[in-house]
N, C-alpha and C positions, 0 to 999 in steps of 0.2 A: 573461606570467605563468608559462608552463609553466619558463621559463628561470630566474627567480628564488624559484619555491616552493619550500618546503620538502616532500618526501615521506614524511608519517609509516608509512607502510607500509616503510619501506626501515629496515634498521639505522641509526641515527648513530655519526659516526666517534668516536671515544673523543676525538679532536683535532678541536674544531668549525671549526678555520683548515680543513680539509681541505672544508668545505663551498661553499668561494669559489674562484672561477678565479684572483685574483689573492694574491699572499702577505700574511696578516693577521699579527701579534704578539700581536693579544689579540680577543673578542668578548663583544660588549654586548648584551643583551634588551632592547627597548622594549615593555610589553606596554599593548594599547591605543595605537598612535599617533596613532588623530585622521585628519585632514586630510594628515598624514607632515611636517609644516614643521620639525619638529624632527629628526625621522628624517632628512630627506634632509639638514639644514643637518648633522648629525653627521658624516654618511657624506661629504661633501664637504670638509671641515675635518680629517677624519683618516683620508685613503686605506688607511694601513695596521692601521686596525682593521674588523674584521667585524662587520656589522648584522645583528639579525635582529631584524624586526619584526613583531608580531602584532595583528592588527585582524581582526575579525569581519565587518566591513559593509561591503560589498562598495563604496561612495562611496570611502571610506579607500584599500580597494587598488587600485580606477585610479587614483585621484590618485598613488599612492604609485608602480607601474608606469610612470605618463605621464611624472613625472620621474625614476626611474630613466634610464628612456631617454635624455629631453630631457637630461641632462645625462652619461650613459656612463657611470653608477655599473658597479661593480663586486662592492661591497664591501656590498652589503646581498640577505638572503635572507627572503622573506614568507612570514608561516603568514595565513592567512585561517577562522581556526575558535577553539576555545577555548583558552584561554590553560594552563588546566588540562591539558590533552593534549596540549600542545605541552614543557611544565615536567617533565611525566613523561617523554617520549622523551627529553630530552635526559641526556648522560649525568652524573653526581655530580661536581660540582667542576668543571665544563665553563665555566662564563660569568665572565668579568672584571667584571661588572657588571648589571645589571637595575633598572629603574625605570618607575613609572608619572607620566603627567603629566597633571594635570587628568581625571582617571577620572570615569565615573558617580559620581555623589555617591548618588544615590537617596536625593531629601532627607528625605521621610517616615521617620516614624520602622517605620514598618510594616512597610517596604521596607527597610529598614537591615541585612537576612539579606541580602542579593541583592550587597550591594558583594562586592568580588573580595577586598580585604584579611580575612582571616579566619586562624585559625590552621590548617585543612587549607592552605590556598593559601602561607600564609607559612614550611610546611614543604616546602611542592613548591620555592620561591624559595631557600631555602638549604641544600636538597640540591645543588639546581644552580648556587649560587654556589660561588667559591674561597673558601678561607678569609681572612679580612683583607679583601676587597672587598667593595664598595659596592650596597645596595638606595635606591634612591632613590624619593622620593613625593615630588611637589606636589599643592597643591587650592588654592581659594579660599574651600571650604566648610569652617567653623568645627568643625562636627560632624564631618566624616570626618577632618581632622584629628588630632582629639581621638581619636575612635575609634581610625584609625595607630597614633597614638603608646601607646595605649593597645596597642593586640595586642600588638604587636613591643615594648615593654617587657614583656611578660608570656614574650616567645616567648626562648626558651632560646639562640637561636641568633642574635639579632640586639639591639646594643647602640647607644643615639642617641649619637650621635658631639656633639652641639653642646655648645658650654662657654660660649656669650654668647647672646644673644638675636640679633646680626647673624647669628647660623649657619644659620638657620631663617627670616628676615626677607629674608634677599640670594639671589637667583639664581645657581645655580651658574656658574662661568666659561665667558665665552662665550657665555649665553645666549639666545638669539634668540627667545625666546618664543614663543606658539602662539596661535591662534586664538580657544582657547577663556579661555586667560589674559586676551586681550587683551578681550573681549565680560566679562568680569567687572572690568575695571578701569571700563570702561563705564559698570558699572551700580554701581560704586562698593564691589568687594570686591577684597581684597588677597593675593595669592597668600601660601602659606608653603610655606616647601623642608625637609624633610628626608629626613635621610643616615641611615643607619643601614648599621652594619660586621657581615659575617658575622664571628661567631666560634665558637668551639670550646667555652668555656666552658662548664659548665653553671649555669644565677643560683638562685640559694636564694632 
């Protein structure tokens, strides 16, 4: 772990390629990885891009360190704390991408303050996306869904990318899916993917 953490006590490099020993061309935030089955299949399928993934619970990042190892990743750096103070170090316009996959749904409605999609959080997200590049959500849950699409349409800075209903219905390319997808096909719910593009704009 000491070797692939991130140290927020340290400056970040203005160039987050400078945070990897090997040469990246672009890097992606996963916040929230889970189990890392998606993290490590990324980080194996695109050596020349930089991972940084973030998970809180501590299950997440052994898994996520055991295969590091197990297979000589390189190319991925782990925050193990909140996702919120991890989005604030990094620097403005720093990430080629960020998404979350199958998050806390917190299905109550009671509990519905507690999910991480919010508009303080989806303004920490496209600070630190580029401009033109990709915020990603999946869920399986109906409601956080709805909710998604609901902020980030309201949020100035991010516009839903789909033009059909297969844009939102199909896993993005390459897929491998996750653990927690696959325990909701299970029990008989259906993932939805959406993309949503930073932009510059401001929406009236």
């Amino acid at each position: 772990m000491p070797q692939v953490a991130l140290d927020l006590t340290q400056t970040p490099p203005e160039n987050l390629a400078e945070l990897f020993p090997v040469p990246v061309k672009s890097v992606c935030l996963e916040i929230g990885f889970g189990g890392s089955e998606h993290l490590i299949h990324r980080a194996r399928e695109n050596p020349e891009i930089g991972f940084i993934g973030c998970e809180p619970f501590s299950s997440g990042i052994i898994k996520a360190v055991s295969s590091i190892e197990e297979h000589g990743l390189k190319n991925i750096r782990l925050y193990d704390d909140d996702a919120g103070k991890l989005l604030d170090w990094l620097p403005a316009a720093s990430l080629d991408m960020a998404y979350q996959l199958y998050p806390d749904p917190w299905p109550k409605k009671k509990h519905w303050k507690r999910r991480f999609v919010n508009q303080i959080n989806l303004t920490r997200i496209a600070r630190a996306l580029k401009s033109g590049c990709e915020y990603r959500f999946a869920s399986d849950i109906d409601t956080y869904v709805d909710w998604t699409l609901s902020h980030c349409r309201r949020h100035p800075a991010f516009e839903w990318s789909a033009e059909c209903a297969s844009d939102w219905r199909t896993p993005w390319h390459n897929w491998p899916g996750t653990r927690y997808e696959r325990k909701a096909h299970r029990e008989g719910r259906i993932g939805r993917y959406l993309t949503f593009l930073r932009v510059e704009e401001t929406k009236t």
